[in-house]
mmCIF file of the C-alpha atoms, coordinates in Angstrom:
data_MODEL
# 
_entry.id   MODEL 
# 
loop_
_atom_site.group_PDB 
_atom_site.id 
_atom_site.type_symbol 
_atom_site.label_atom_id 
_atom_site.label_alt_id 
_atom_site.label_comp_id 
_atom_site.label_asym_id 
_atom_site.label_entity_id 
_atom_site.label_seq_id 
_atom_site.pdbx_PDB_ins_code 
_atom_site.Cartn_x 
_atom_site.Cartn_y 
_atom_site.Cartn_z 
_atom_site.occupancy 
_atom_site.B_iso_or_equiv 
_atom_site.pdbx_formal_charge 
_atom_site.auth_seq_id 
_atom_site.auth_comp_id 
_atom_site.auth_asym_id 
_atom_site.auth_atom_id 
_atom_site.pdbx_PDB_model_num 
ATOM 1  C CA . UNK A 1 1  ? 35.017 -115.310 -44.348 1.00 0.00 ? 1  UNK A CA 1 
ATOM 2  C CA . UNK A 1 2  ? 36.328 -115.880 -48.071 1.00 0.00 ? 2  UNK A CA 1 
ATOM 3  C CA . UNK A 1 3  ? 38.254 -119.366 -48.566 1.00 0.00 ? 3  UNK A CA 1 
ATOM 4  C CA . UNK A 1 4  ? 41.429 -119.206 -50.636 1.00 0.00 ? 4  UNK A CA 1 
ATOM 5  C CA . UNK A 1 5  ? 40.142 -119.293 -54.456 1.00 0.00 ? 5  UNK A CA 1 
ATOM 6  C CA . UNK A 1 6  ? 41.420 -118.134 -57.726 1.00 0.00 ? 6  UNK A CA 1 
ATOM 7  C CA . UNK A 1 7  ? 40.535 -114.739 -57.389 1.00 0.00 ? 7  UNK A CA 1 
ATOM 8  C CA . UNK A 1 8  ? 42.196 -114.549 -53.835 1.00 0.00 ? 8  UNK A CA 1 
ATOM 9  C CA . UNK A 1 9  ? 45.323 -115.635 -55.440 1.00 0.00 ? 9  UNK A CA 1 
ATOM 10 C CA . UNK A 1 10 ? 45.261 -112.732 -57.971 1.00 0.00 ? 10 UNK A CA 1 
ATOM 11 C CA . UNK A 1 11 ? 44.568 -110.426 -55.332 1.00 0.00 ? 11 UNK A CA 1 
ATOM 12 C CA . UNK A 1 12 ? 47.211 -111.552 -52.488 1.00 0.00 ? 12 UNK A CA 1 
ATOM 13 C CA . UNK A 1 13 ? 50.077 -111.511 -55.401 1.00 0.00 ? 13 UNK A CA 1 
ATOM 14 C CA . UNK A 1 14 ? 49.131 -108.610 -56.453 1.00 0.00 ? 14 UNK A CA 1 
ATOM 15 C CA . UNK A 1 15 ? 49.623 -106.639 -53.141 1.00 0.00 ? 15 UNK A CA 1 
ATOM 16 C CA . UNK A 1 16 ? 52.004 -108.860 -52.022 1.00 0.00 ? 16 UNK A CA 1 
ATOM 17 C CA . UNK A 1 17 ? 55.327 -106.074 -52.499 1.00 0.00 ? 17 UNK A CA 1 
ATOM 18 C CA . UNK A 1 18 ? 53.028 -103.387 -50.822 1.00 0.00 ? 18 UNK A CA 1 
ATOM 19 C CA . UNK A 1 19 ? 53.804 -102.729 -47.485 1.00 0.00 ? 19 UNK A CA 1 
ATOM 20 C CA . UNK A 1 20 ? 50.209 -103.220 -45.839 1.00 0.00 ? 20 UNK A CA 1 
ATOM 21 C CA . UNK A 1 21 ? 49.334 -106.255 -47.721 1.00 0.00 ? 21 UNK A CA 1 
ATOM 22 C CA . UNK A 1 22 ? 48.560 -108.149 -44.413 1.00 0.00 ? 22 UNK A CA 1 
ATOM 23 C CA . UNK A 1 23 ? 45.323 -105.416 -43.645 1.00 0.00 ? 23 UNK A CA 1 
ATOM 24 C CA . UNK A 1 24 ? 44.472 -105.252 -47.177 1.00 0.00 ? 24 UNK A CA 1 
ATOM 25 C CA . UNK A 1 25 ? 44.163 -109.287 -47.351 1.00 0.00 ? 25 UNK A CA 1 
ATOM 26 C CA . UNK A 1 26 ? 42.027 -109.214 -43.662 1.00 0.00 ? 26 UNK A CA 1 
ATOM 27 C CA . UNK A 1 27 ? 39.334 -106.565 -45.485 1.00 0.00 ? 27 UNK A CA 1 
ATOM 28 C CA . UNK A 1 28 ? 39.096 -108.655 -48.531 1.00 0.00 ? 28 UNK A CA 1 
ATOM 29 C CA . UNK A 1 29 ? 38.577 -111.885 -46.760 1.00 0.00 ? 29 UNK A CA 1 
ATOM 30 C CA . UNK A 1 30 ? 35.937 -110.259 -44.537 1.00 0.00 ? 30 UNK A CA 1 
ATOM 31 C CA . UNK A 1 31 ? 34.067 -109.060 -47.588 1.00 0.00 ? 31 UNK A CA 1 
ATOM 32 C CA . UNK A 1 32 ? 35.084 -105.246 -46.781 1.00 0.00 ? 32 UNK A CA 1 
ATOM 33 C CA . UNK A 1 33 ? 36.323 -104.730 -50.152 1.00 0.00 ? 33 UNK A CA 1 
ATOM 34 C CA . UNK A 1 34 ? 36.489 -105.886 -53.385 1.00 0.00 ? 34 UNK A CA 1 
ATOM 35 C CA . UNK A 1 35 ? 38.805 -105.463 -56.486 1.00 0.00 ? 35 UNK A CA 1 
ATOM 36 C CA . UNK A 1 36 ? 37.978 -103.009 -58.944 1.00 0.00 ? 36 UNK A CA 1 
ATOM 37 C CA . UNK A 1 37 ? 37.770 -105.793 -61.519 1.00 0.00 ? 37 UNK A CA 1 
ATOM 38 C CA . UNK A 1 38 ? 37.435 -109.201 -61.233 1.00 0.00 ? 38 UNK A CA 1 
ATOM 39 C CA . UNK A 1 39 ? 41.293 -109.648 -61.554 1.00 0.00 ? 39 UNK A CA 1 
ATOM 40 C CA . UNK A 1 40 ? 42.589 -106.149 -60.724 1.00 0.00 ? 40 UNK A CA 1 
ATOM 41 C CA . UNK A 1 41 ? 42.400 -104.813 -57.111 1.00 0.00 ? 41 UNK A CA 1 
ATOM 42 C CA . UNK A 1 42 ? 44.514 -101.577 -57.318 1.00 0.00 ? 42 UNK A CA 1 
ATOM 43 C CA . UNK A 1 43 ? 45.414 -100.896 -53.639 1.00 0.00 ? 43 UNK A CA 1 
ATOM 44 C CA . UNK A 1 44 ? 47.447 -97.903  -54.491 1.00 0.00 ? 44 UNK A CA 1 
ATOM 45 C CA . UNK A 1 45 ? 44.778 -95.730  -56.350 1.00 0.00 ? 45 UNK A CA 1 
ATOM 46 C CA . UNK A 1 46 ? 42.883 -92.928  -55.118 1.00 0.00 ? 46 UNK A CA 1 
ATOM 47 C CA . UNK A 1 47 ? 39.569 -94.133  -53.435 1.00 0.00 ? 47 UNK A CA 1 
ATOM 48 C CA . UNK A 1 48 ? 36.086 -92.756  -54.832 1.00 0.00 ? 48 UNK A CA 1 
ATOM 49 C CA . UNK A 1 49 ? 33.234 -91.553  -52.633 1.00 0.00 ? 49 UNK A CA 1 
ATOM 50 C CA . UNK A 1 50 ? 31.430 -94.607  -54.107 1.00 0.00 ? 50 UNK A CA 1 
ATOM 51 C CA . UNK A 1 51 ? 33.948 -97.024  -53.217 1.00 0.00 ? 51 UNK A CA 1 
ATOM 52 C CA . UNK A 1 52 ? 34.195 -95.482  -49.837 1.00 0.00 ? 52 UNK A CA 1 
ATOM 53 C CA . UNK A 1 53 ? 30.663 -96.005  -49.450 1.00 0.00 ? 53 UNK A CA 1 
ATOM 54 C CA . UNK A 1 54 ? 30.771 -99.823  -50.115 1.00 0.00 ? 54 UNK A CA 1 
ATOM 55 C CA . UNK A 1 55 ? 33.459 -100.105 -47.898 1.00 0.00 ? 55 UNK A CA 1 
ATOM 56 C CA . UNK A 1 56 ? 31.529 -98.255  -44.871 1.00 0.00 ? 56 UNK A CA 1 
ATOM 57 C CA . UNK A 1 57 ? 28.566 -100.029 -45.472 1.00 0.00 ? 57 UNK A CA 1 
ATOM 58 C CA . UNK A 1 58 ? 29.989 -103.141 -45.489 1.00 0.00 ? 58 UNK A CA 1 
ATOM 59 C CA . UNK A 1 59 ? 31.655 -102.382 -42.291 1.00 0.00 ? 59 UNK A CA 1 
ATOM 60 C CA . UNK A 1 60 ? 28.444 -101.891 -40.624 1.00 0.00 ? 60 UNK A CA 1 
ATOM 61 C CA . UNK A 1 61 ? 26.598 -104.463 -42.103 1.00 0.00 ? 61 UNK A CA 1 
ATOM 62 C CA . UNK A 1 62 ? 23.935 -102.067 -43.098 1.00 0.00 ? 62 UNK A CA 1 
ATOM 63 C CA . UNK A 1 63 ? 21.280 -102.503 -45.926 1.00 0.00 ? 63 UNK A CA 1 
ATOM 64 C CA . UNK A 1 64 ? 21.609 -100.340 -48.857 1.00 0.00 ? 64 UNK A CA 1 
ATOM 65 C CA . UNK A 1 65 ? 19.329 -97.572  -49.962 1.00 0.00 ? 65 UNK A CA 1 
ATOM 66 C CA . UNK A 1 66 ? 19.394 -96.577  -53.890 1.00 0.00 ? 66 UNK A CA 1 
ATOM 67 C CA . UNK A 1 67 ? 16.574 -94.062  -53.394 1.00 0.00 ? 67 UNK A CA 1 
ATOM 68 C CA . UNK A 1 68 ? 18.752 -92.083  -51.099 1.00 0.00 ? 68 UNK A CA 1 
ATOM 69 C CA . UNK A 1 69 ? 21.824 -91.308  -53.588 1.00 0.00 ? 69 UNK A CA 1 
ATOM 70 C CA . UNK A 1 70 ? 18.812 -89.252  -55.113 1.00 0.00 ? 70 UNK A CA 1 
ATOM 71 C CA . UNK A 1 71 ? 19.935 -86.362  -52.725 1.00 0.00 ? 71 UNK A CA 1 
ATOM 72 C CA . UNK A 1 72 ? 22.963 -86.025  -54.578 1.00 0.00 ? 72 UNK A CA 1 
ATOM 73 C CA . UNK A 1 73 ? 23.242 -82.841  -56.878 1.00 0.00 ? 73 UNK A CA 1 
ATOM 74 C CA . UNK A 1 74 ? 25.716 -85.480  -59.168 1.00 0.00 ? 74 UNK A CA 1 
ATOM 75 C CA . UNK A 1 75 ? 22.811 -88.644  -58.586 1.00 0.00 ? 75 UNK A CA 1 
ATOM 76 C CA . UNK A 1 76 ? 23.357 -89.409  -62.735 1.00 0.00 ? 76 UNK A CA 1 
ATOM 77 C CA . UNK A 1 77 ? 26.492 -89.800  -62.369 1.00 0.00 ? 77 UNK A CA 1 
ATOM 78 C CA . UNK A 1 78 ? 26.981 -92.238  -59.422 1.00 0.00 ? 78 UNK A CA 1 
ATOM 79 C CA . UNK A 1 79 ? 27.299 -95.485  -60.667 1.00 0.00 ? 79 UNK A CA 1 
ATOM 80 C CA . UNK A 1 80 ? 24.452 -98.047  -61.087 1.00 0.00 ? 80 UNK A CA 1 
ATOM 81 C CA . UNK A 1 81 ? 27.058 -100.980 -59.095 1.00 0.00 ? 81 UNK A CA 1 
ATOM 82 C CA . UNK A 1 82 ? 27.089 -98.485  -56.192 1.00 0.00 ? 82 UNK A CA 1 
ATOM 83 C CA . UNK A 1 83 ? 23.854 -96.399  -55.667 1.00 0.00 ? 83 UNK A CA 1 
ATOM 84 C CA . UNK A 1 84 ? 22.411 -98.349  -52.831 1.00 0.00 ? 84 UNK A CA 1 
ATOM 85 C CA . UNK A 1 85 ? 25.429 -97.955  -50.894 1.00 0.00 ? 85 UNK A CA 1 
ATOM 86 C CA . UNK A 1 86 ? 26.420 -94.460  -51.508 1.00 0.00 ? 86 UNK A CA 1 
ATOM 87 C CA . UNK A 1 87 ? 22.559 -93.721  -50.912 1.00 0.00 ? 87 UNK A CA 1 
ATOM 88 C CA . UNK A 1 88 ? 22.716 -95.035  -47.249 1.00 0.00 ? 88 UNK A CA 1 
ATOM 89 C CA . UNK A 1 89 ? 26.189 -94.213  -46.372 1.00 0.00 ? 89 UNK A CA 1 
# 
């Protein structure tokens, strides 16, 4: 589990007004998800396929697979951060 650090101060005050902060703030300390940015988190975007797939694979503790986004009929555009995981998931 994450300790409180700078970056978990950027992230808690930036959710803080939102009314699921308390669920968002569990995931992040249990390494479920991460910001979009080192100092932006964005809780009220749409999620992408890719960041769904980090988030499910986290979940299950599951090693990635970069080979496998290769099935994808849009594999050059997937991001290079998040091939591994969308590749397993």
């Amino acid at each position: 589990m994450r300790q409180n650090n700078i970056r978990s101060t950027w992230f808690i005050s930036e959710i803080w007004a939102e009314n699921f902060h308390k669920e968002i703030q569990k995931a992040f300390e249990a390494d479920y998800i991460i910001g979009v940015s080192e100092k932006q988190f964005a809780p009220t975007d749409y999620i992408t396929r890719e960041q769904a797939a980090i988030i499910i694979v986290r979940i299950l503790n599951i090693k990635g697979n970069e080979s496998g986004a290769d099935v994808f009929i849009d594999r050059n555009q997937i991001s290079r951060w998040s091939k591994e995981y969308v590749g397993i998931a």
